[in-house]
Structures are given as structure tokens and as C-alpha cells.
N, C-alpha and C positions, 0 to 999 in steps of 0.2 A: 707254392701258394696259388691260390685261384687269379684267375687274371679278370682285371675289375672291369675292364672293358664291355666283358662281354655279359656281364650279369645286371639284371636290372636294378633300376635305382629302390632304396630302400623306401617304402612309403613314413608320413610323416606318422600315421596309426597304424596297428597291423593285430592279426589278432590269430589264435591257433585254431578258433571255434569254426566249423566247415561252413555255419549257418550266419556266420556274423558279416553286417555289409564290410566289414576292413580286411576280410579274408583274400589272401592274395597266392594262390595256389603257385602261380610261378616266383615268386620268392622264395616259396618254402623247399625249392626244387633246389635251393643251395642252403648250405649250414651259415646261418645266423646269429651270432654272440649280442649278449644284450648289456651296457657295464652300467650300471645304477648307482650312484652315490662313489663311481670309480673302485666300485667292485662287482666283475664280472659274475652273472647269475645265470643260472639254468631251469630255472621255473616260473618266467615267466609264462604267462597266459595270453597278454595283452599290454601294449603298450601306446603311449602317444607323446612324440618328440616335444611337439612347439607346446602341451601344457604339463610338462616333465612330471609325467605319472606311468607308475606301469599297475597290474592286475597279479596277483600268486592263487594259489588256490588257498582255502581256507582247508586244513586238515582233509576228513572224510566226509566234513558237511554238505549236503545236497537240498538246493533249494528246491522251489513246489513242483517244475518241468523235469529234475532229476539230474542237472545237471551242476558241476559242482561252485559253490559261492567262492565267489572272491572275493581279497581284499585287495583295496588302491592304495598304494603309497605314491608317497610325493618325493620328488627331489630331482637328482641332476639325472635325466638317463641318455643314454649314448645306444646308437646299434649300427652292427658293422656285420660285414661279411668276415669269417673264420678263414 
């Protein structure tokens, strides 16, 4: 296992997009698990702890910038270092 000490703390929003202000390049530097409604997912886009929502992409849909649409779900979400 990774040892937790040395890895930074997880932010309360985080996001995959390079261009988004929650982008946090040195977390992404370690593997990330995200568990949603207490099942572990692998497509998130975007999440945020304290208003327990996360972002998935919508299929192949690309909004007006060409980048692809998400939808926000609500509910319990967790994230943790793998």
C-alpha cells in the first residue's frame, strides 16, 4: 500500500479537466478511488465532498466548447487514495 503520510491531502472538490480552478496536478500524481452511494466508480469527471455530488460524462455528447457534457449526481460520496 501507498503510505499516507507522504501524499497530499485530498481536496474537498477536485476535478480531471486541466483548465478547471479544482485541478490539482499533484494529486493526480497518485491513484485516486472515488465510492459514491458506497460503490466504488471509475468515471468520475468531478467531484465535491462537503455538497456530496460528483460529475460522469454524458455518453458521446459534446457541448458548444467541444468538450464533453456532464451529468451531476447527488448522494453520499467518499475519495480516498488506492
Amino acid at each position: 500500500m501507498n503510505d499516507t503520510s507522504t501524499l497530499p491531502p485530498l481536496p474537498d472538490r477536485l476535478s480531471i479537466d486541466p483548465s478547471s480552478p479544482f485541478h490539482d496536478a499533484k494529486v493526480f500524481e497518485h491513484d485516486i478511488g472515488i465510492r459514491f452511494n458506497d460503490k466504488e466508480r471509475s468515471d468520475v469527471d468531478e467531484y465535491c465532498l462537503s455538497e456530496g455530488w460528483i460529475k460522469v460524462t454524458a455518453g458521446k455528447t459534446l457541448d458548444r466548447k467541444g468538450k464533453p457534457m456532464l451529468l451531476k449526481l447527488k448522494g453520499k460520496v467518499e475519495a480516498f487514495y488506492k
